[in-house]
N, C-alpha and C positions, 0 to 999 in steps of 0.2 A: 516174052517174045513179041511183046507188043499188041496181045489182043487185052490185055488189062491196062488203062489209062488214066490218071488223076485227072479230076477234072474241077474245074471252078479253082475255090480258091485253095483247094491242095494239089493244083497244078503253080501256080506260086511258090506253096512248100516246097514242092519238088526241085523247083530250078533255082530257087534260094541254097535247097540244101547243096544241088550238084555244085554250083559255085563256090559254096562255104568247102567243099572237100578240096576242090581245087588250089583253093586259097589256103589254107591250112598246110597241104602239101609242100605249096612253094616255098611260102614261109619256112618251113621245116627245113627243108633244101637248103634256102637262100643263107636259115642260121648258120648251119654248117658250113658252108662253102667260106661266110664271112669269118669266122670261127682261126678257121687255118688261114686266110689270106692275114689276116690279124699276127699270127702267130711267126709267119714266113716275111714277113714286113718286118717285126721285131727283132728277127737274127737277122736279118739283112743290116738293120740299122746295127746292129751291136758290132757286128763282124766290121763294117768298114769305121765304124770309132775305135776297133780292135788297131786296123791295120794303118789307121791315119794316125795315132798312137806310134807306131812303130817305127810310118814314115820320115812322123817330126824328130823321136830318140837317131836315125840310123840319118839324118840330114844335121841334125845338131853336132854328131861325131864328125860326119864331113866339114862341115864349119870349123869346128875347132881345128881338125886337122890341117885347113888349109890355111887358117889364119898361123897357126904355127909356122909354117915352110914358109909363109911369105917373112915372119919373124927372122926365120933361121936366115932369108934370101938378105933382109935387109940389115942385120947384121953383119953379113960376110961380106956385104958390100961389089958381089959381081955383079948382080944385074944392074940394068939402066934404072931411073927413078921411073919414067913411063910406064917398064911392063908392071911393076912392082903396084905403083898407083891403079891400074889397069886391074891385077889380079883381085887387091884392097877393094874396090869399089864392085867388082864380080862378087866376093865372096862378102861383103857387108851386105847388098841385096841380096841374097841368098839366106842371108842369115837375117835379115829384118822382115822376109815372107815367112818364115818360122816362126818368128816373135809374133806374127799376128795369128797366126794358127794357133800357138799357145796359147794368145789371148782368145780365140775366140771359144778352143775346148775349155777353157776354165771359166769361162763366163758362161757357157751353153747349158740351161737350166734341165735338160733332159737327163744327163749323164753325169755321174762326179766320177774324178781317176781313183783309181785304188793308190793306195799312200806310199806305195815301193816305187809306182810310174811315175805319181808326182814325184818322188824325192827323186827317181833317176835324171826326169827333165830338167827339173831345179838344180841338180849337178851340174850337168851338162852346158845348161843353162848360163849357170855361175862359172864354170872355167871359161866358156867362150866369152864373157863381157871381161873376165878378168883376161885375157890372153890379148881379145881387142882393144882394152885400154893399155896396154903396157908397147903394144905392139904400134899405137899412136903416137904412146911418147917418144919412141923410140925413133921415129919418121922421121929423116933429114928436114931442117924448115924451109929446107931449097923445093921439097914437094909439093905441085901446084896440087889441090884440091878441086874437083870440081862442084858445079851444082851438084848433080846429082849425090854425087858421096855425100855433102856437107848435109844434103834435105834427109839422106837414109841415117845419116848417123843423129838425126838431132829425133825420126821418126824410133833410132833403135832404142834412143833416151827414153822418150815419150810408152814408149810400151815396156820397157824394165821396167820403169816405175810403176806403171799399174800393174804388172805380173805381180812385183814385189810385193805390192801394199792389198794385194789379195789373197796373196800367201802367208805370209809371214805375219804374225798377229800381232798386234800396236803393242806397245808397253806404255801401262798407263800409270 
């Protein structure tokens, strides 16, 4: 109650010790609170490589899909060459912001895909380069090309091949 007092130098002890309790405590607190923030940080991160995963499968199928109907449009020969170039040059950027998403979760040293996602993408992948090259040849040569299309398709070039040549293992 205060009529007993350390005094000299185990009044030192004393406030050493109060502070070493203090100190001790927080620490103790602080491991824990770090512990979980650690732990909720990690599903966080996992959960959006989940769904950025899903983004790029479920925008891949769009691509393809659209690259088809414009196949089907330029085939059947109704529409003008403009909307057609128009639609082409929409959905080739579309599909070359995916190729760098691919590229960058396949090179992102944190995470590898499980082998069913990669081979789904790498499908998906592979019909849409195979769809927009046939869907190229097919382009009247009266189609003016613009910048931009010609820089997205030489950019879609440029990242198939590194996709590929990170995937697919050399034969030596």
């Amino acid at each position: 109650y205060g009529d007993v007092l350390p005094l000299g130098w185990a009044r030192m002890v004393a406030v050493a010790e109060a502070v070493t309790g203090l100190l001790i405590f927080g620490a103790l607190v602080a491991k824990f609170v770090s512990r979980r923030q650690d732990e909720l940080v990690r599903e966080i991160h996992r959960v959006t490589f989940e769904e950025r995963l899903e983004r790029v499968q479920t925008n891949l199928h769009l691509v393809l899909s659209e690259l088809q109907t414009i196949r089907t449009i330029c085939d059947a020969g109704t529409t003008p060459l403009e909307r057609v170039g128009a639609r082409l040059e929409s959905a080739v950027l579309v599909f070359a912001g995916e190729l760098r998403t691919i590229h960058d979760l396949l090179y992102e040293p944190q995470r590898s895909l499980d082998v069913p996602v990669l081979a789904a993408i790498l499908a998906s992948l592979a019909s849409s380069l195979r769809t927009l090259s046939e869907l190229l040849a097919c382009l009247p040569q009266d189609l003016s090309r613009t910048p931009i299309l010609d820089a997205t398709l030489h950019t879609l070039s440029g990242l198939a091949e590194d996709i590929c040549a990170e995937c697919v293992p050399q034969a030596y």
